[in-house]
C-alpha positions in Angstrom: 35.6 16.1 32.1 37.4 14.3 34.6 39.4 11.3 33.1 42.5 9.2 34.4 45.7 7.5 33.1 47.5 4.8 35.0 51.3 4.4 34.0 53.8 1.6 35.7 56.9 3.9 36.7 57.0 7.6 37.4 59.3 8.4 34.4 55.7 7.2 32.8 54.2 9.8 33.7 55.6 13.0 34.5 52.7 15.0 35.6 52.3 12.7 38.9 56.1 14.3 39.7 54.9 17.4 39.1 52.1 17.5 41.3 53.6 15.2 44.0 56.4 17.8 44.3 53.9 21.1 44.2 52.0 19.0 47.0 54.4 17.6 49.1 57.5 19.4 49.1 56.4 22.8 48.4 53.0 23.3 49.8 54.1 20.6 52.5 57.6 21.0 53.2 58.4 17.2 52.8 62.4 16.5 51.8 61.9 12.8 50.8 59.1 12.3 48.7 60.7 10.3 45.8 62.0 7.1 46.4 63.2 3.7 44.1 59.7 2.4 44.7 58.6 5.1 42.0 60.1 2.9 39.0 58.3 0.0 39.8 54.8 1.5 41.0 51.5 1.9 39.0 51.2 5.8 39.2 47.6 7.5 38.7 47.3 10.6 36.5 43.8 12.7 36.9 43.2 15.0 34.2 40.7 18.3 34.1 40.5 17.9 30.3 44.2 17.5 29.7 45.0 19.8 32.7 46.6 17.1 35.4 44.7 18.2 38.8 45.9 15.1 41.3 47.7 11.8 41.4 48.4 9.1 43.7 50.3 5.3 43.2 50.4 1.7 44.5 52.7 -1.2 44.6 52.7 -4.5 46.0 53.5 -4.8 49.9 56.7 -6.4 50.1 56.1 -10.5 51.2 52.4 -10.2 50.8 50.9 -11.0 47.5 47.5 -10.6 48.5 48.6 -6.9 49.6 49.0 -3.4 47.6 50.2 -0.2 49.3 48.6 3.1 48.4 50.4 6.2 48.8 51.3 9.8 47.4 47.6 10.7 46.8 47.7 14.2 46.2 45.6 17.0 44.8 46.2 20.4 43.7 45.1 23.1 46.1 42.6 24.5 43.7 41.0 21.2 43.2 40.7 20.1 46.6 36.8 19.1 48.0 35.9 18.1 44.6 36.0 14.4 45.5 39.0 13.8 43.5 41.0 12.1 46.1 37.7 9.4 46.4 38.2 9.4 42.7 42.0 8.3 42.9 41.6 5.8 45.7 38.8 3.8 43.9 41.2 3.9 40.3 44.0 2.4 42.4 42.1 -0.1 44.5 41.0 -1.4 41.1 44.4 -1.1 39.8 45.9 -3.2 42.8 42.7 -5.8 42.7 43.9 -6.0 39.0 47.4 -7.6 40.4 45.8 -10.0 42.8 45.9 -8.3 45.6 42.7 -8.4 48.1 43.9 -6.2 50.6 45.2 -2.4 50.5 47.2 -0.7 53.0 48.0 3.3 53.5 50.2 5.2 55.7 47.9 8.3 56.4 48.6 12.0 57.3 46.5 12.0 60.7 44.7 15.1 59.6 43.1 12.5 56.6 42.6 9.6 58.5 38.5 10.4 58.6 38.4 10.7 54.8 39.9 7.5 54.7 38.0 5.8 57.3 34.7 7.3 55.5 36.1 5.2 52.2 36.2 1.9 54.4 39.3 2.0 56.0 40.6 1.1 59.1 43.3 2.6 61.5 45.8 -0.3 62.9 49.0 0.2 65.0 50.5 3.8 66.8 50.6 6.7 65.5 54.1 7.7 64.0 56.3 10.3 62.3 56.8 10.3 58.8 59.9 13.6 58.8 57.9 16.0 60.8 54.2 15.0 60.3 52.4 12.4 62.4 51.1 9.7 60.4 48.8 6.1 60.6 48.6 3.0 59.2 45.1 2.0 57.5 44.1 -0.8 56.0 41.1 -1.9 53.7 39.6 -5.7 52.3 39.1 -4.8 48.7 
């Protein structure tokens, strides 16, 4: 049974580090993937039973209130194409319309932008590099 746990700060919940370094800088080979905006964002846990499988967190956009970012969605390698990741993104769009906002933003690995787009939302801007991996902004009206 598949079941979730939304904590504000990452010292809150220590499985999202876990899985967001397993993810990102091991599988990936990211250098920065913590950063201050941990302490202050709502952080998703998803649990297998009590086995954490994936997380992901959002926070509000800097000068827009109406405005949560979503980011760090990640998903263990032997849990992948079990709809998780849909999963996640609907806990923290209702998590961000929770704190006002009516908008929510992402920065997307290109290689996911048409699992996002399927989920509503919308490439704006150019394409960009986050370290090493090209990247886009998306946007969705909650």
């Amino acid at each position: 049974m598949i079941t979730f746990r939304i904590a504000k700060g990452l010292d809150q919940n220590p499985d999202a580090h876990r899985i967001r370094s397993a993810v990102f800088e091991q599988e990936q080979g990211f250098t920065m993937e913590f950063d201050d905006i941990d302490a202050y964002a709502y952080h998703i846990g998803v649990y297998n039973e009590e086995t954490p499988v994936a997380t992901g967190r959002t926070f509000p956009k800097p000068g827009k209130a109406d405005t949560y970012l979503i980011g760090r969605v990640a998903v263990l390698k032997d849990w992948r194409g079990k709809h998780l990741g849909t999963l996640i993104l609907e806990q923290l769009e209702k998590t961000a319309q929770k704190q006002g906002a009516v908008w929510t933003e992402l920065s997307a690995q290109l290689q996911a932008k048409g699992f996002y787009e399927k989920l509503g939302y919308q490439a704006f801007g150019h394409e960009y590099q986050d370290e090493f991996c090209p990247h886009i902004a998306m946007k969705r009206k909650l």
